[in-house]
N, C-alpha and C positions, 0 to 999 in steps of 0.2 A: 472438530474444533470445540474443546472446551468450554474456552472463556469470551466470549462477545461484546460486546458493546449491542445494550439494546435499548437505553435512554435515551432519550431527546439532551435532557442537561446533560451527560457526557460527551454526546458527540457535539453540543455547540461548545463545552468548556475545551476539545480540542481542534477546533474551527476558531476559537477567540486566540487561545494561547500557545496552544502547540506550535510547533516548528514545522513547516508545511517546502515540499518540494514540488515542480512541475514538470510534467514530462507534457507529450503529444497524448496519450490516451490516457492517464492516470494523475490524480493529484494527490498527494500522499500527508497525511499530517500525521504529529508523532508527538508526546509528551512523554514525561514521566509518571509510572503512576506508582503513588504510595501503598495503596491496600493490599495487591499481592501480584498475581501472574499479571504479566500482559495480557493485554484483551486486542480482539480486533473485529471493528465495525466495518462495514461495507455499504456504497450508497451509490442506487442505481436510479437516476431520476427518469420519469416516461417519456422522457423526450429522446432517448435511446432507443426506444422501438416497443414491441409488446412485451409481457409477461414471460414468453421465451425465451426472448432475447438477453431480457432482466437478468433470468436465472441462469444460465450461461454464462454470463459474465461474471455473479456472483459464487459461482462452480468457480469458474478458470481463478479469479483473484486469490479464490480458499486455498485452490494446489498451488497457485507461487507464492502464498504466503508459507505454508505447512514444510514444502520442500527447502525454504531457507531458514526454518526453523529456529535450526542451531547455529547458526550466525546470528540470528536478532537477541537485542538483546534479553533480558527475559522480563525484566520492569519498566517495559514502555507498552502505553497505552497507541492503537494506530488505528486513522481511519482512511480508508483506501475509497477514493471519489475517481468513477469510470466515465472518463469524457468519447465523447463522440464518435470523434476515432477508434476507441477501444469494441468499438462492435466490428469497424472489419481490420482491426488485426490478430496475427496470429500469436499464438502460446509465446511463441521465441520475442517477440519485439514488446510483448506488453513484458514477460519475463526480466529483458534486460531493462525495461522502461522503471519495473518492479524496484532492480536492486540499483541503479542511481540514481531514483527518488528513497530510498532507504538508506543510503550511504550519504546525502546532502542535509539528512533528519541527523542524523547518526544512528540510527536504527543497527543497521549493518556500520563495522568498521571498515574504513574506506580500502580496499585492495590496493597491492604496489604493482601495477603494471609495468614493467621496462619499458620505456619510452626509447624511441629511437632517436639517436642523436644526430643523425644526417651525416656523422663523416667516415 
């Protein structure tokens, strides 16, 4: 990963303004940013367990961020906040947890799932 968020003032300017979505393990905020690539910060606070557990999480958020890459867009700033839950689930549910808090940002453009009509 590139481009980060590693200020204090960025990541509250996207805690203040940004567009923010909530899942069960993940809360997602998302701006737009003016200066160039998208950036993206990650925030693992100690009440999540130790130093391993930390980095773990902050591994797994990097690959489903990197793997939707080219879906996001490319001038938004994102901070991905790991809640509690997200220590015991697995790849797949924080994954999907990932892309409908990134589709409710608009991060990601929202997918047309065929919906079933019941008749």
């Amino acid at each position: 990963m590139k481009h980060t968020l590693k200020e204090n003032r960025d990541f509250r300017r996207l805690y203040h303004r940004g567009r923010s979505a909530v899942s069960d393990c993940l809360v997602v905020y998302a701006m737009r940013n003016k200066q160039g690539p998208g950036r993206l910060g990650i925030t693992t606070g100690t009440k999540l367990g130790h130093a391993v557990v930390r980095n773990r999480l902050r591994r797994v958020i990097r690959e489903i961020y990197r793997s939707h890459a080219g879906e996001i867009r490319a001038d938004m700033d994102v901070v991905v906040v790991a809640r509690a839950r997200a220590v015991s689930a697995s790849y797949q549910e924080m994954d999907r947890a990932f892309v409908r808090c990134a589709e409710k940002t608009g991060l990601i453009p929202k997918t047309n799932k065929p919906q079933n009509s019941g008749s």
